[in-house]
C-alpha positions as CSV (number, residue, x, y, z in Angstrom):
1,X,1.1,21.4,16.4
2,X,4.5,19.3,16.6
3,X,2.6,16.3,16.3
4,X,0.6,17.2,13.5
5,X,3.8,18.1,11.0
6,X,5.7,14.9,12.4
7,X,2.2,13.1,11.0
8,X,1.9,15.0,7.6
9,X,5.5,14.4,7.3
10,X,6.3,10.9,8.3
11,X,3.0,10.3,5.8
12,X,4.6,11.8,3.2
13,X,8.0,9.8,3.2
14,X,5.8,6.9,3.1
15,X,3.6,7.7,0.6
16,X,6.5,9.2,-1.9
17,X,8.3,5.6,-0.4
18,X,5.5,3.2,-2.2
19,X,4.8,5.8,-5.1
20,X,8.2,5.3,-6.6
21,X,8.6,1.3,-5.6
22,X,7.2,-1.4,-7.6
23,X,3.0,-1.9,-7.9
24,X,1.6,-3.9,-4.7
25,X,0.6,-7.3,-4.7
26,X,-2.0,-8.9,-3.1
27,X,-2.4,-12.9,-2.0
28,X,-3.8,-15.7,-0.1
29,X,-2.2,-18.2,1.9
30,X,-3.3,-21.4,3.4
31,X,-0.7,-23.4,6.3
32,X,-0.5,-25.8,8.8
33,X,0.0,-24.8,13.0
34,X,2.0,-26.4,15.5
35,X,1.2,-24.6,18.3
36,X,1.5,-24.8,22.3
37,X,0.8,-22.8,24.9
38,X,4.3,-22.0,27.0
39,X,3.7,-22.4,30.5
40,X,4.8,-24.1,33.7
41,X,1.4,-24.1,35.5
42,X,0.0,-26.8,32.7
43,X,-0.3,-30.2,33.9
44,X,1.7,-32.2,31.7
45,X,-0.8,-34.8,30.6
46,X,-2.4,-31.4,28.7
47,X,1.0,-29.7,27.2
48,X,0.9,-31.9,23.4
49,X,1.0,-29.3,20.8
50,X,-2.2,-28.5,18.5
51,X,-2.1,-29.0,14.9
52,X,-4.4,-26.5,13.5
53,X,-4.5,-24.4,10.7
54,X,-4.1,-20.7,9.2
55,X,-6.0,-19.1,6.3
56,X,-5.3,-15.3,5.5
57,X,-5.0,-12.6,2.6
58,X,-1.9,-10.5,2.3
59,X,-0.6,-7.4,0.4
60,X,3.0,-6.5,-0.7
61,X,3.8,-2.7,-0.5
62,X,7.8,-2.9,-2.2
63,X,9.7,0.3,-0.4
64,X,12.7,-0.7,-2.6
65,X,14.0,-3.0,-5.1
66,X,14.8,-5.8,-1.8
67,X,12.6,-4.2,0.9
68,X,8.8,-4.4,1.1
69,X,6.1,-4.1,4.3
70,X,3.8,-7.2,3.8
71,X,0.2,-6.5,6.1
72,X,-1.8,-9.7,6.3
73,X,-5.5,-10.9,8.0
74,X,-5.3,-14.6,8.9
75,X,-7.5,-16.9,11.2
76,X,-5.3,-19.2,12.6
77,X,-6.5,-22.4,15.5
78,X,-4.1,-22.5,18.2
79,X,-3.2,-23.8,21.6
80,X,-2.8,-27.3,22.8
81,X,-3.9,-30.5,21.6
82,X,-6.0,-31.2,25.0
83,X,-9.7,-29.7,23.7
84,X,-9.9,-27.7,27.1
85,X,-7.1,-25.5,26.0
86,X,-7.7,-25.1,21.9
87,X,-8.3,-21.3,21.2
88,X,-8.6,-19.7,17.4
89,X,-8.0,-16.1,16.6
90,X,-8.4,-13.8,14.1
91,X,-4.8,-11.9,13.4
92,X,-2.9,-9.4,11.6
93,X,0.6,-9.6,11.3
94,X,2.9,-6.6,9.8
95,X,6.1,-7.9,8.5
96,X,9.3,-6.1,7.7
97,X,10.3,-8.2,4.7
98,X,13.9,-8.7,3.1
99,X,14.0,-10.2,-0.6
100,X,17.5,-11.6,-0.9
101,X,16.9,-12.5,-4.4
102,X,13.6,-12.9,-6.7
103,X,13.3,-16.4,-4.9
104,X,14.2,-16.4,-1.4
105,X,13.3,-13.5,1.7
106,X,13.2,-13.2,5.5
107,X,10.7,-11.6,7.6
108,X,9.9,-10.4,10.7
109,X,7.4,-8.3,12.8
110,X,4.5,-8.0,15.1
111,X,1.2,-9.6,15.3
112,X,-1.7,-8.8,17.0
113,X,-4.5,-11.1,17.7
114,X,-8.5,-11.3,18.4
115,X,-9.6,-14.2,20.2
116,X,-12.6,-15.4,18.2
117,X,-13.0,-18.7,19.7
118,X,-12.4,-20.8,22.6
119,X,-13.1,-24.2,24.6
120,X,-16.4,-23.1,26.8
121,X,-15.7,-26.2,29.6
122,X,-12.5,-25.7,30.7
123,X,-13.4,-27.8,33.0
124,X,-9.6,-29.2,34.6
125,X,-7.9,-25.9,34.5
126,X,-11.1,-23.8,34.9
127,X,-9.4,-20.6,33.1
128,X,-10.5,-18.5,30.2
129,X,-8.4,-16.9,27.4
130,X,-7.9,-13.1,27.1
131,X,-9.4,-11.4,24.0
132,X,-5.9,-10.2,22.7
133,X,-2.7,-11.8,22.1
134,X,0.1,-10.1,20.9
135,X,3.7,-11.6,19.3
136,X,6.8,-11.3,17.2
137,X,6.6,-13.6,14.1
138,X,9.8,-14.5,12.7
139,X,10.3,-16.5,9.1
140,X,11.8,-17.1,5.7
141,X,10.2,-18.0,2.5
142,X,10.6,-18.9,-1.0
143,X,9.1,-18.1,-4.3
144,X,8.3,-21.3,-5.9
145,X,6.8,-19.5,-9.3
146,X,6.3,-15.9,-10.3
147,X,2.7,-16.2,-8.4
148,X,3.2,-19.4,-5.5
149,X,5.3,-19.0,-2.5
150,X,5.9,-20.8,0.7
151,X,6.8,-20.0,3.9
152,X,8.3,-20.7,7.3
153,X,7.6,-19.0,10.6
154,X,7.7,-18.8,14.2
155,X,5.6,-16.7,16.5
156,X,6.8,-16.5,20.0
157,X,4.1,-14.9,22.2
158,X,4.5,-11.6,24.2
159,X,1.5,-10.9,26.3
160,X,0.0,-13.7,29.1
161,X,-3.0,-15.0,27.1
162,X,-4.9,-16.7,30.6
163,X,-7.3,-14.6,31.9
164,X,-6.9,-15.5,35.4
165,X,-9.5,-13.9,36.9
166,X,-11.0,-16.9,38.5
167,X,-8.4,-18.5,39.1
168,X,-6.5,-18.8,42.6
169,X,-3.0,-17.9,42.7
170,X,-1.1,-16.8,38.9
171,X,-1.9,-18.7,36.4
172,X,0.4,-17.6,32.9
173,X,1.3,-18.5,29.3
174,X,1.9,-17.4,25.9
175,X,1.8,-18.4,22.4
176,X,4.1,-20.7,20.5
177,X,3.8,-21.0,17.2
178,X,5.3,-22.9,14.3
179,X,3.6,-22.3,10.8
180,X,4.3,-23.7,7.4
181,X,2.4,-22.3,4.4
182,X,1.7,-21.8,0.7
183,X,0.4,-19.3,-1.4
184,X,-0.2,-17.6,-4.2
185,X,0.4,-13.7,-5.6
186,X,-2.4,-12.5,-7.4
């Protein structure tokens, strides 16, 4: 019963929160990846960094005048250059955001992630990826127009994304991620 009025309650702060905050905003954003997978057990002839990309929609939910939660969708290619270790997901980041000014913010929160896509011969490490992946994403941003914004960020990896299953012995990584975008507010 506790739980139930913690619940209703907590969902009504939230709910009077964005009710009497600015109207939402919603967006798309396209950006380049520089990602890696961080981990000592890669050869090093396979550890170069992947360019990929990231596509995604977002929405802007303003809590106060400087303070918004911005939930996104994004696919995003990651991993390492080497083809054997390239793996794409499908993601959704929450971010705590912090509007400085009407032109620059910081943000920061977690990220889960789907693994959609993988390399099916992993022939020289012989290892699969997990399903999920989760981070923190850290980054700051600028609002070029009313409606076109960039953006900066960093996702440092939390959970061991190797399945090592078939694999002798432990066999570990994570995510690194930089990612520069653009987009625009609808």
């Amino acid at each position: 019963m506790n739980k139930k009025i913690l619940y209703i309650t907590l969902l009504f702060v939230f709910v009077t929160l964005i009710s009497t905050a600015q109207e939402p905003s919603y967006g798309v954003r396209i950006g380049a990846n520089l990602s890696s997978i961080s981990s000592s057990d890669i050869p090093p002839e396979l550890e170069d960094s992947r360019f990929g990309i990231a596509v995604g929609f977002l929405a802007e939910y303003f809590l106060t005048e400087r303070i918004s939660i911005q939930p996104e969708f994004q696919y995003s290619s990651q991993g390492n250059d080497d083809k054997t270790l390239r793996v794409d997901y499908l993601q959704l980041p929450v971010f705590l955001k912090y509007n400085f000014s009407d032109r620059f913010h910081i943000h920061i929160g977690p990220q889960a992630g789907l693994k959609i896509w993988e390399w099916e011969d992993n022939g020289v490490l012989e290892a699969d990826f997990s399903t999920f992946d989760f981070s923190a994403v850290v980054g700051i941003g600028a609002n070029v127009t009313e409606n076109f914004f960039a953006d900066v960020r960093y996702g440092f990896g939390l959970s061991n994304i190797v399945d090592d299953n078939d694999i002798p012995g432990e066999f570990e990584g994570s995510n690194r991620v930089i990612q520069l975008s653009f987009g625009y507010k609808l």
